[in-house]
N, C-alpha and C positions, 0 to 999 in steps of 0.2 A: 746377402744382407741388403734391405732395402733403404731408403734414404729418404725423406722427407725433402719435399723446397716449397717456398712460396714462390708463386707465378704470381710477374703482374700481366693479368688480360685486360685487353684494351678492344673495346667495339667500336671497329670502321665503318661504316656505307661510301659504297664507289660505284657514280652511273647508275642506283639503283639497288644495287649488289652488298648484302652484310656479309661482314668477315672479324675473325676474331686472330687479333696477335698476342701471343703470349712473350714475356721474356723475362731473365732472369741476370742482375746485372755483377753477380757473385760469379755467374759463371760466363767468361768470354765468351761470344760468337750466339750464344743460348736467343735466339729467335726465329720462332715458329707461328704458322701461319694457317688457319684450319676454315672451313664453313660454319660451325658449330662449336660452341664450347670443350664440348665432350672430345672435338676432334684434336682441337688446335693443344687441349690437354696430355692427350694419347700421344701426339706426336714431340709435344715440348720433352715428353716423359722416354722418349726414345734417342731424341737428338741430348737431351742431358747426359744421355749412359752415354753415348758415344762419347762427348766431350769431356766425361770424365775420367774416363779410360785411355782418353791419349795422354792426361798429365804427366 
């Protein structure tokens, strides 16, 4: 069964360098960190399952 969340992404430049952090404040520890929109999605979308499987 899949689950819905809203992310809040947030766009960094550091030294030149863009980055995009996600996070999500319902679920502790939930921040993720990507190149790319699509990345820092995929990974917020994996570090979620974990985090909610250790409840």
């Amino acid at each position: 069964m899949k689950t819905l969340i809203t992310l809040k992404i947030e766009n960094f430049e550091e030294k030149g360098k863009e980055y995009f952090v996600a996070t999500r404040d319902q679920i502790q520890g939930l921040v993720a960190e990507g190149n790319t929109i699509e990345e820092v999605i995929e990974t917020a979308s994996d570090l979620a399952k974990m985090l909610v499987e250790l409840k």
